[in-house]
N, C-alpha and C positions, 0 to 999 in steps of 0.2 A: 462487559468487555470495554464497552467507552471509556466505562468509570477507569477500567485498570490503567487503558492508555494515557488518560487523562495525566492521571495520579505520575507515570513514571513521566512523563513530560516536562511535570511540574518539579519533578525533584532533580531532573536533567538541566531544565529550563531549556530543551529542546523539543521542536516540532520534524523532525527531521527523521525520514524515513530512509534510511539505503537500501537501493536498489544492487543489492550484491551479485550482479553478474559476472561471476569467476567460474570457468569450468574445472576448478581442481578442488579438491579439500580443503589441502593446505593454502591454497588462494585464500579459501572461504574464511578459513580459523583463525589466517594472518588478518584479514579484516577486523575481525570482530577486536583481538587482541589491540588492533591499531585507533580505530575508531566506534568501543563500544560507550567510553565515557561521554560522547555529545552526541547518539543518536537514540532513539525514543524505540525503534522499530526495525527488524530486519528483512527486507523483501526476496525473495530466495525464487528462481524456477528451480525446481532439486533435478526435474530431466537432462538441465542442461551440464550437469557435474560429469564428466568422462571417467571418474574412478569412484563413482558413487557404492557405499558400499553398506548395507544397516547397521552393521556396529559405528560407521566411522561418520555417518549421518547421526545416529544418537549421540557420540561424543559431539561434535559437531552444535548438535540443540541442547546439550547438557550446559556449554561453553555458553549458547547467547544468553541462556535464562540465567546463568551466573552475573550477565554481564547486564542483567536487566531489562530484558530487548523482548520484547512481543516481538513471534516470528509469522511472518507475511508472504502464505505461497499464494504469487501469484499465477494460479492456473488458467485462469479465464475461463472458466468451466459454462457451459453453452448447452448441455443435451436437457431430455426428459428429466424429473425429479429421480425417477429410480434409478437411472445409469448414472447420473452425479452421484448420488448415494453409492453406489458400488466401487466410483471412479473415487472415493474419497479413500476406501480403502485399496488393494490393490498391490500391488509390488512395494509403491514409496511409504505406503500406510500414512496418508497427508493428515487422514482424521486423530492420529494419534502423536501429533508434535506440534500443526498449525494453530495458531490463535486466530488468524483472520485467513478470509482467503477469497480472491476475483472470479464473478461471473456476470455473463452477460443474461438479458434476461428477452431475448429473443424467442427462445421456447415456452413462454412464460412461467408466473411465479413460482410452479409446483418444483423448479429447480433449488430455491430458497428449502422448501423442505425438503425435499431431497440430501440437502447439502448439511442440515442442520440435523437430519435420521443419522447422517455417517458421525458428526461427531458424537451424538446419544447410542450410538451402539456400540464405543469404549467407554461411557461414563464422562466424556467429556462436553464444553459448550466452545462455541465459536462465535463468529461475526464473518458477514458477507459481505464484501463492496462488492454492490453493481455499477457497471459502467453505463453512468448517464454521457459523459463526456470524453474523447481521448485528443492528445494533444498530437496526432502525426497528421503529415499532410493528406487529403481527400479522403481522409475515414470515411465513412455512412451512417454515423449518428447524429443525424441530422434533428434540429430544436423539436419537431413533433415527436420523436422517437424520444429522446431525453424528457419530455414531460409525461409521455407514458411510467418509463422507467420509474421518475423520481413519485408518480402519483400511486403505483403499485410498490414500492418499497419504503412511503413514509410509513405506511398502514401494517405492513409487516415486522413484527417482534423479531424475525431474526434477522432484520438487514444492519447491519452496523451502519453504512452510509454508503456513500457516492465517491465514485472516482471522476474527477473532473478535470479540466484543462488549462493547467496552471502557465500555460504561455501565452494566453487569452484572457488579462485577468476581464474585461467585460463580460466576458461570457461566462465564466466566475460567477463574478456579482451576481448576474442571472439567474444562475442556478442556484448561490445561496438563497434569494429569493424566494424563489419555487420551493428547495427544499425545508428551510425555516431552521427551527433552530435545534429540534429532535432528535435530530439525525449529523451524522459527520461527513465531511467532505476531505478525500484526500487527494491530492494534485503531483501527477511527472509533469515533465514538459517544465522546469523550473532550473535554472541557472545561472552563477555570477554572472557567466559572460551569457549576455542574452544575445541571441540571434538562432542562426538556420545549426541544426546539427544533421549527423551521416544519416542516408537514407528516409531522410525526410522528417526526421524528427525538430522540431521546434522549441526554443526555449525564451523564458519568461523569465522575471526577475523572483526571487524567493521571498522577498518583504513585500513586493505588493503581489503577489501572489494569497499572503496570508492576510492583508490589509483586505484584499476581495472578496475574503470569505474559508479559504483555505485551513482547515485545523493540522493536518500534517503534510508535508511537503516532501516528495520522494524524489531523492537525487543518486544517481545514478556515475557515473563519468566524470561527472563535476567533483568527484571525492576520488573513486577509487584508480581515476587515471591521473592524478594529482602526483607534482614531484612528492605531497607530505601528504597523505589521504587523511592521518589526523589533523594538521591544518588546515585543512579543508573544510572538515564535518564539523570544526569548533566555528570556522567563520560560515558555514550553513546554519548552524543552530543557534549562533547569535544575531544574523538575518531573519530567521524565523521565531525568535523568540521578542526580538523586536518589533516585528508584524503583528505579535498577539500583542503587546502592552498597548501598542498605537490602537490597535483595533476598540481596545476595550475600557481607553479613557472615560 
């Protein structure tokens, strides 16, 4: 799954992950349509759609995998390995259209398989980001918590990598550190305009974001609330595309 990300990256020359927060379909479809040529990745909650419907959810993921998009729910998935397992199937059937998908690992590992039984029981494979790090204001993922996390998920085959705190690139650095080079890191909390955003959310610059260690940069607001969402996602993924060449002089 790294490799697949990698690869469409490469051909995008995008590190850029949207965070499609749209409660409507047609929000969602007009996105992809607008901004699928400069993003790598689509981050989707599908609970939060108010007309969600399974056919129009399949068209829906028929549309980004046209458009090239590894799709990203992010759930945050938290329980025992069995109830993630069950929780992957379920009304949304997450295990049957997710490529990656978020948990915390607060319950510990047995969530990872858990997570990883739901995608093998359609015949499919996944990747997990764990959150070692999040970028709002007074989380509880405090540095010994994050080195648990990043010490139980280099070691596991099914973790794809780290979600980390792209408006902190030191604490970034940090992490890549810790986590080395095996594993991926992928960072919210990233923005042209850096400063405080609503209800406490923090943002960071998207090149040194990737200059810190970041392999994809999930931006949110900074695109889809844009007078030009595709102007937007071309100057994010030329900020992050940027960050990698610098990185890897």
């Amino acid at each position: 799954m790294a490799k697949q990300y990698m690869e469409v990256a490469v051909r995008k020359q995008s590190l850029v992950c949207l965070a499609a927060d749209r409660n409507t379909m047609a929000g969602l479809t007009d996105l992809i349509a607008t901004v699928g040529p400069h993003v790598a990745a689509l981050k989707t909650h599908v609970d939060l759609v108010d007309d969600w419907s399974e056919d129009a959810w399949s068209l829906f993921c028929a549309g980004a995998r046209d458009a090239d998009l590894l799709i990203f729910e992010d759930r945050k998935f938290a329980d025992i390995g069995a109830i993630s397992r069950k929780q992957m199937a379920g009304k949304f059937d997450i295990r049957s259209w997710s490529d990656l998908v978020t948990a915390h690992l607060i319950s510990g590992p047995d969530i990872v398989d858990g997570l990883q039984a739901g995608w093998s029981d359609v015949g499919r494979q996944g990747g997990v980001l764990l959150l070692a790090q999040m970028s709002s204001r007074g989380n509880l993922l405090v540095p010994s918590y994050t080195d648990e996390v990043v010490a139980k998920g280099r070691s596991h085959e099914g973790v794809f990598g780290f979600i980390g705190n792209g408006s902190r690139p030191a604490e970034l650095a940090e992490l890549r550190a810790k986590v080395g080079t095996e594993k991926l890191i992928w960072t919210p909390g990233v923005n042209l305009a850096v400063g405080d955003g609503a209800m406490g959310q923090r943002y960071g610059d998207p090149t040194e974001a990737v200059l810190a260690g970041s392999d994809c940069i999930i931006v949110g607001s900074g695109i889809h609330k844009s007078e030009d969402p595709g102007a937007a996602a071309k100057a994010y993924a030329e900020a992050s595309w940027q960050g990698l060449l610098e990185r890897t002089k």
